[in-house]
C-alpha positions as CSV (number, residue, x, y, z in Angstrom):
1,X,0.0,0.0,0.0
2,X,1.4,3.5,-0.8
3,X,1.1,6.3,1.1
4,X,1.2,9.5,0.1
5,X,2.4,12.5,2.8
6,X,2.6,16.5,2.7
7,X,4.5,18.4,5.3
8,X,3.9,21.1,7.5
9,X,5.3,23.4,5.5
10,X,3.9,22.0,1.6
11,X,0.8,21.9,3.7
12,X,0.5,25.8,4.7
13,X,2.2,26.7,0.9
14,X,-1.1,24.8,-0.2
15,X,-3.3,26.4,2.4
16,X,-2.0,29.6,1.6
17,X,-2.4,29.4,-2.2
18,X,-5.9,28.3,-2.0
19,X,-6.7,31.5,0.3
20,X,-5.0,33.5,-1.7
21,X,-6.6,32.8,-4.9
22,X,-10.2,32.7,-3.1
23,X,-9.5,35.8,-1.8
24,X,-8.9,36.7,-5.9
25,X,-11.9,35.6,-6.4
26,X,-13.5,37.6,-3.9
27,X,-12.4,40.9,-5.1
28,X,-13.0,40.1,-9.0
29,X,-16.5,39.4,-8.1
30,X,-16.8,42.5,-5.4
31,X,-15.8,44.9,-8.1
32,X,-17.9,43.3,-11.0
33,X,-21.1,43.9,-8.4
34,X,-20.1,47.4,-7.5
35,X,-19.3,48.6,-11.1
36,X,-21.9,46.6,-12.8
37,X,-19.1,45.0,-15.8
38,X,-17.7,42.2,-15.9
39,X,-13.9,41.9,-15.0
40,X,-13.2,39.2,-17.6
41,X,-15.2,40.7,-20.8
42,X,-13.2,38.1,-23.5
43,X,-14.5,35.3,-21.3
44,X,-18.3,36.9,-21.4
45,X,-18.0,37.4,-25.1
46,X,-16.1,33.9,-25.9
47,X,-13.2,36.1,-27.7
48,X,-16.3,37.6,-29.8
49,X,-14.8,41.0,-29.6
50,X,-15.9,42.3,-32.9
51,X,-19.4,43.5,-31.9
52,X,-18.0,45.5,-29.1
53,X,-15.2,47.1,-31.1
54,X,-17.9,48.5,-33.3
55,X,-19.9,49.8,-30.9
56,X,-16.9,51.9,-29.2
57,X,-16.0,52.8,-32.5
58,X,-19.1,54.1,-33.5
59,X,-19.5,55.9,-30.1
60,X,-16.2,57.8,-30.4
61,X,-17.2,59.0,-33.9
62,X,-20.0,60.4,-33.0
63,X,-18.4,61.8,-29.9
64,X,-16.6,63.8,-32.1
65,X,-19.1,64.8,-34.0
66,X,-21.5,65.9,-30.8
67,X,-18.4,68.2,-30.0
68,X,-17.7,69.5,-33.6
69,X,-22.0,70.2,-33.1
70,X,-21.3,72.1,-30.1
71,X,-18.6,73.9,-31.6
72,X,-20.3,75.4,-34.3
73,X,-23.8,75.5,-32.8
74,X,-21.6,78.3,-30.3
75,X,-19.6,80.0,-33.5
76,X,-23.6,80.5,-35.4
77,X,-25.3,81.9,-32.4
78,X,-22.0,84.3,-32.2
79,X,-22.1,85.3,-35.7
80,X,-26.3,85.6,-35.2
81,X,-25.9,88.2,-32.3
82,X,-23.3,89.9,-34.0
83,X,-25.3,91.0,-37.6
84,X,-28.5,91.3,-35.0
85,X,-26.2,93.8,-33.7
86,X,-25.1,95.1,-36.7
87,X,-28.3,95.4,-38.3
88,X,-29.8,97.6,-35.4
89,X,-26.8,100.0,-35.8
90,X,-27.9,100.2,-39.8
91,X,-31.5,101.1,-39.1
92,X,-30.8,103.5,-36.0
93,X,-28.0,105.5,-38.4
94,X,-29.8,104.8,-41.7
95,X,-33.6,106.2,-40.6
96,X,-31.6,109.3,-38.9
97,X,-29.5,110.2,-41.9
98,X,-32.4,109.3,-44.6
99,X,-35.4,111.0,-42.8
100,X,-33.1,114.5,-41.5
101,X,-35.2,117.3,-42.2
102,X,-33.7,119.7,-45.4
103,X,-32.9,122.6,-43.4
104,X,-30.3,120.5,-41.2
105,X,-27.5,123.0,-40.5
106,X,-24.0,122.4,-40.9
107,X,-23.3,121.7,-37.4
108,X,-26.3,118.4,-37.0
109,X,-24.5,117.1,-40.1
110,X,-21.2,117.4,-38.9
111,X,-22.7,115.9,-35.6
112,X,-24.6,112.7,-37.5
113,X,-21.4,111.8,-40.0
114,X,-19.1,111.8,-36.7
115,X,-22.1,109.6,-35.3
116,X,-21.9,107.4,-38.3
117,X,-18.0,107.3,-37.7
118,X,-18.6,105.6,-34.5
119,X,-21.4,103.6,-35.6
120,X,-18.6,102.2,-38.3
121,X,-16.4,101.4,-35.5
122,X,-18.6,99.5,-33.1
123,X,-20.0,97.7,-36.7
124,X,-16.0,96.5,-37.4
125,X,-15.7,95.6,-33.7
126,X,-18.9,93.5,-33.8
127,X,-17.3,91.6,-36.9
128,X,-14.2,90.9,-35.3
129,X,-15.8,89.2,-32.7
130,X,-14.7,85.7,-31.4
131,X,-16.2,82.8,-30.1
132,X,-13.6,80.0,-28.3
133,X,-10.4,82.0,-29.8
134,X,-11.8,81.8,-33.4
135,X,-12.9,84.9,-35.1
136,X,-16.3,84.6,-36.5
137,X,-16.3,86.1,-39.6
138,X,-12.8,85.2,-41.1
139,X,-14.2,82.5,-43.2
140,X,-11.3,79.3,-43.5
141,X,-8.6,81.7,-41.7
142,X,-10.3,81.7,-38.0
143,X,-7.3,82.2,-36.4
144,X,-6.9,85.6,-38.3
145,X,-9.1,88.9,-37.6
146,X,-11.3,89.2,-40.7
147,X,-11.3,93.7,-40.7
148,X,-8.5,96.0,-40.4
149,X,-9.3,98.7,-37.5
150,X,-12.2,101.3,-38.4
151,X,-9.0,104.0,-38.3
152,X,-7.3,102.3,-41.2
153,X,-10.5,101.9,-43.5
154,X,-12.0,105.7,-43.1
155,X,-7.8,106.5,-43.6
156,X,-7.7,104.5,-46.4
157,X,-11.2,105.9,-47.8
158,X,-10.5,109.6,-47.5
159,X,-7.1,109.4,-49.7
160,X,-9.9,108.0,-52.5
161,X,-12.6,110.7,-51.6
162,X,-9.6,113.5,-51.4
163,X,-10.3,116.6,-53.9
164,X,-14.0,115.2,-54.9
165,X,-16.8,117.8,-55.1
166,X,-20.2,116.1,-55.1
167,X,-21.8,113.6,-53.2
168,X,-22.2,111.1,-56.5
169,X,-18.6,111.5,-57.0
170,X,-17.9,110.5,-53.3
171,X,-20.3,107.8,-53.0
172,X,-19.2,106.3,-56.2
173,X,-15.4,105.9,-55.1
174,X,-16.3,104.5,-51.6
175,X,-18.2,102.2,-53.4
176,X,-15.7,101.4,-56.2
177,X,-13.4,100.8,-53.3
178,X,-15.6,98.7,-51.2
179,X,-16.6,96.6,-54.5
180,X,-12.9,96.3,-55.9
181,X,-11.9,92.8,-57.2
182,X,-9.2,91.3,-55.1
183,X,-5.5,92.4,-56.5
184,X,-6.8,96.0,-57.3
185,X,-6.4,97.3,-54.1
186,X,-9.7,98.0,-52.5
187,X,-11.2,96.8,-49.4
188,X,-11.1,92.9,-50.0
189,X,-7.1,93.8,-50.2
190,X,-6.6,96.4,-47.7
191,X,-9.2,95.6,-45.1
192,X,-10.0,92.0,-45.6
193,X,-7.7,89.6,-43.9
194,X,-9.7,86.4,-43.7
195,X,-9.9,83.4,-45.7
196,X,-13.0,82.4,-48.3
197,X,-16.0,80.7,-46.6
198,X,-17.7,78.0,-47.3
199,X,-15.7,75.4,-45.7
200,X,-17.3,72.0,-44.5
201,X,-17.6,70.9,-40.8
202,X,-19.2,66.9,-40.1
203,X,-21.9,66.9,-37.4
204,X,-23.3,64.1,-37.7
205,X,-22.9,60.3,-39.1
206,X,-24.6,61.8,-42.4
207,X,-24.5,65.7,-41.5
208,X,-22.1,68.4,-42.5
209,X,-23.1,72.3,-41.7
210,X,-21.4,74.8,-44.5
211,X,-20.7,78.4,-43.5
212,X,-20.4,81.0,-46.2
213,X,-20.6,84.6,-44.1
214,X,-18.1,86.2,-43.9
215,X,-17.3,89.9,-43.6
216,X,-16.8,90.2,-47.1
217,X,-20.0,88.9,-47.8
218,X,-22.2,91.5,-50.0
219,X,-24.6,92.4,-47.3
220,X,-22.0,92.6,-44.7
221,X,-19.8,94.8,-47.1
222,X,-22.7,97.3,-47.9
223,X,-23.8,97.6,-43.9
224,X,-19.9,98.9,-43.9
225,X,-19.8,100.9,-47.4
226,X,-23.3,103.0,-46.2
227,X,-21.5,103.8,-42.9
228,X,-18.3,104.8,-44.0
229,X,-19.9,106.9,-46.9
230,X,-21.6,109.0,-44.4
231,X,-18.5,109.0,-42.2
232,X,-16.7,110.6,-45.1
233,X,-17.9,114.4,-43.5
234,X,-16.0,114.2,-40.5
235,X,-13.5,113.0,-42.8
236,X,-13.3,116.3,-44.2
237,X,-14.4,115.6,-47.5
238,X,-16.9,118.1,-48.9
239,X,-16.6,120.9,-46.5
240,X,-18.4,124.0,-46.8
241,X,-21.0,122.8,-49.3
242,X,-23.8,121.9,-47.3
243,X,-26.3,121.0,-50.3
244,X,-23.8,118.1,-51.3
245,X,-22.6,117.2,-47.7
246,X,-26.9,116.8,-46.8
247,X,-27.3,114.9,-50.1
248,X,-24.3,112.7,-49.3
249,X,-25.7,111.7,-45.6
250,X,-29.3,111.0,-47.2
251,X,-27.8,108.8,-49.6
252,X,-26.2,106.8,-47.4
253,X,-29.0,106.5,-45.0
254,X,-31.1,105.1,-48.0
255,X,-28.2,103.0,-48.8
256,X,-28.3,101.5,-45.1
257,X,-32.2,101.3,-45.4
258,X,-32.0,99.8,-48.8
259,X,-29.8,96.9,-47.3
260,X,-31.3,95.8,-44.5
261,X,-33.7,93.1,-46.5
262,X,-29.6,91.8,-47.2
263,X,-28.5,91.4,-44.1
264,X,-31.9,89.8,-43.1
265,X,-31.4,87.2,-45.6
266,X,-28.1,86.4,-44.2
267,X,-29.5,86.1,-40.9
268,X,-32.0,83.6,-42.3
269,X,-29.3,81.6,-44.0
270,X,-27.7,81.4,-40.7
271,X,-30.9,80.5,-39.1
272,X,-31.2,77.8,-41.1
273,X,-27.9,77.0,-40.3
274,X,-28.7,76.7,-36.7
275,X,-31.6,74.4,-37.1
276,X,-29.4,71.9,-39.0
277,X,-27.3,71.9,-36.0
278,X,-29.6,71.8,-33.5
279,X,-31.2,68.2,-35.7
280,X,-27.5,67.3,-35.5
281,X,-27.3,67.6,-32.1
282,X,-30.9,65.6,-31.3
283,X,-30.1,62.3,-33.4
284,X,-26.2,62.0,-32.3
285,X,-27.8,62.0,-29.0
286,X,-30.2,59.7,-30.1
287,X,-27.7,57.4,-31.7
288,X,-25.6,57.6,-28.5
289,X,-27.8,56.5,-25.9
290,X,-29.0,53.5,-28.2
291,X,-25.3,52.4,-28.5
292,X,-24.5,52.5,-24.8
293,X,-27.6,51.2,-23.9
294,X,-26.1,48.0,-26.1
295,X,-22.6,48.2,-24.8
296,X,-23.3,48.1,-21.5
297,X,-26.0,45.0,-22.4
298,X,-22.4,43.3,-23.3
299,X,-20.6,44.2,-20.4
300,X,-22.7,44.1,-17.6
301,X,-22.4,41.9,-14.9
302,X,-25.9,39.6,-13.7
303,X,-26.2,41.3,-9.8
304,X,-27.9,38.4,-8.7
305,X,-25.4,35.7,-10.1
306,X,-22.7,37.5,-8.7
307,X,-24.1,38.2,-5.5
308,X,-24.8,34.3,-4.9
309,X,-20.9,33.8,-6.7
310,X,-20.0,35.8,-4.1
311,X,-21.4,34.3,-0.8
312,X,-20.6,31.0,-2.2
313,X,-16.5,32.5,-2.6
314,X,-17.1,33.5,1.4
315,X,-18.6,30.2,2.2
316,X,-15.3,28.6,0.6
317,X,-12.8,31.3,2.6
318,X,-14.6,30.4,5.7
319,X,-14.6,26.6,5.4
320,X,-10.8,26.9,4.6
321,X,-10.0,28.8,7.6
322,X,-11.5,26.4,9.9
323,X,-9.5,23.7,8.1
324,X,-6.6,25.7,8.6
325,X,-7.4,26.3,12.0
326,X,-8.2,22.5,12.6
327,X,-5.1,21.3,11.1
328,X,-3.2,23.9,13.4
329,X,-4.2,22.1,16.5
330,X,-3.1,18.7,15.5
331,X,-0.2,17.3,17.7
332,X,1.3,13.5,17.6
333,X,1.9,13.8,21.5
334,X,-1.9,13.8,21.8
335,X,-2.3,10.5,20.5
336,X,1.0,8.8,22.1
């Protein structure tokens, strides 16, 4: 007959590994019930990774785009306050300069073309706005200011204004300069100093939101071209001929009035704009919740399985230690 013998110390190495691997156990399965996953997520999905992989996939994507959303849902509203902003400042100036009574003397003129200048000002500093560090009317160059300062325009302007008599004459080379092709030295070359618009930005698994505005945008350009025109007075051009200098102010007023259907249109565009986003925004949200709602159906640990894994782990660990504690009181000189 062969018999087979452990000693004391095999037999607490064997005691030990066995508590130390139930103890494992333990802690696997008291972390799975706490955070609601399994520990082991190969074993749950038999190596079947592929599934999964698709799901966090998809979820980062559209992480992305729920950020890019965000992004440009915050870049339209800033672009929206701005030409609301812009578009009060035309009607305020345009109705006062348009609807100024004939006998205006020489000092109200003076007064509105100086209000106009500042008008200009607070117009170009409305454009030049920025929303998260990028300028909102700077088309593809965000990182650049779109307008050069109100200073340098009116500076620029009254060099091309200098030595005209008549309003037509002056209101014809603002707007010559305001409409000059790029190259030729006009406003898109010496003011202008963003990029073209129209660049793409994905929102969504099948959504991409297109922004064209920018401050070289017609209706944009002629808010500024109207304002500077009637700026021109404080410029000095025209003085001492008050018929032309009050013929010059109503012109640009009417100019101002004239484009405010323009810059509402932009608006609009921008509005619509917005609601694209705002769709965006609802369906990646959608999308999202259905996706985790299915990742964590792969992932998640039963609660009642692993509760009764659990006591059944302690019942083990108990029963060892009062092994282990049995075994400890064993002595041969109690059975000599």
């Amino acid at each position: 007959m062969t018999v087979q013998s452990i000693g004391d110390q095999a037999r607490a190495f064997a005691m030990q590994a066995a508590s130390n691997r139930i103890k494992t156990t333990l802690a696997t399965l008291t972390a799975e019930l706490s955070s609601g996953e399994v520990a082991d997520l190969g074993a749950r999905l038999q190596g079947n990774t592929q599934d999964l992989a698709g799901i966090e996939a998809r979820l980062a994507m559209l992480t992305q785009f729920k950020s890019n959303a965000a992004e440009a849902a915050a870049h339209t509203q800033g672009m929206q306050n701005a030409l609301t902003s812009v578009q009060s400042i035309n009607e305020d100036i345009g109705q006062g300069l348009y609807l100024e009574p004939e006998a205006t003397t020489e000092g109200l003129m003076a007064a509105r073309s100086a209000e106009a200048a500042s008008a200009f000002q607070a117009v170009i500093g409305h454009l030049n706005g920025t929303v998260g560090q990028r300028f909102l009317f700077s088309g593809a160059h965000s990182d650049t200011r779109p307008l050069a300062s109100a200073d340098t325009i009116l500076t620029a302007l009254t060099a091309q204004v200098a030595g005209l008599t008549t309003a037509g004459d002056v209101a014809q080379a603002v707007s010559d300069w305001f409409d000059a092709a790029p190259g030729t030295g006009g406003f898109a070359d010496t003011a202008y100093h963003g990029g073209p618009g129209g660049q793409s930005t994905p929102i969504g698994e099948e959504t991409a939101i297109t922004l064209t505005t920018t401050a070289l945008s017609p209706a944009i350009r002629d808010s500024l071209k109207g304002l500077a025109t009637a700026a021109m007075l404080d410029r000095g051009a025209l003085a001492g001929n008050g018929t032309e200098a009050r013929t010059l102010l109503q012109g640009a007023g009417q100019a101002l009035l004239q484009n405010s259907p323009r810059l509402v249109a932009e608006m609009s565009r921008l509005g619509y704009a917005q609601q694209v986003i705002a769709t965006a925004q609802t369906e990646g949200n959608a999308a999202s919740a259905t996706l985790q709602t299915a990742r964590n159906t792969l992932r998640e640990a039963d609660p009642m399985a692993t509760a009764a894994a659990i006591s059944d782990a302690e019942t083990k660990l108990q029963t060892l230690y009062s092994v282990i504690g049995r075994l400890s009181q064993l002595k041969l000189v109690n059975y000599l």
